[in-house]
Each structure stands twice: as structure tokens, then as C-alpha cells.
C-alpha positions, 0 to 999 in steps of 0.5 A: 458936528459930524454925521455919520450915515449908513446902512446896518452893521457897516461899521458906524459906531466903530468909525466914530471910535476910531475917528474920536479916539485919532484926533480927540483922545480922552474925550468924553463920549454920551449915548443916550438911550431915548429922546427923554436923556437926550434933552437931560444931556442938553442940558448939561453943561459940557466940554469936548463930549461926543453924543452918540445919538444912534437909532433913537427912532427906534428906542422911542418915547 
């Protein structure tokens, strides 16, 4: 698990790109848009995939 913090606009999504794209390319990468699809995606059965869970606290359900 990596976490990846910081204020708004400083480049998150981009380092993660980056970083996934470096050590892992070709692998999958999810981001879900509210809490309800991140426990769809829970349970998927996966390998090698990125969740991208960004500003879930703001998209609510």
C-alpha cells in the first residue's frame, strides 16, 4: 500500500502516474467515483490493479 498525501493541486495524481507507469507499466488502474463502487471493486477479483481512492470524502454517498 502506498499513501500519497498532500494539499490540492501539488501533483498527486501525476506522481502516481508516473511512479505506476516506472516500476509497474501495463498494470490496471481503478478509480472509483464514491464509496458505493469502492466496495464493487472490493469485490472484484483482482491482480496487480492500482485503486486510485481520491477525494472520496467529497463525492459522498
Amino acid at each position: 500500500m502506498v499513501l500519497l498525501t498532500g494539499d490540492s493541486s501539488t501533483g498527486k495524481a501525476r506522481t502516481l502516474f508516473e511512479a505506476v507507469r516506472a516500476v509497474m507499466p501495463g498494470l490496471a488502474a481503478l478509480a472509483p467515483k464514491d464509496a458505493c463502487e469502492v466496495e464493487t471493486i472490493e469485490r472484484l477479483p483482482m491482480r496487480s490493479t492500482v485503486v486510485w481512492l481520491d477525494e472520496l470524502q467529497e463525492k459522498g454517498n
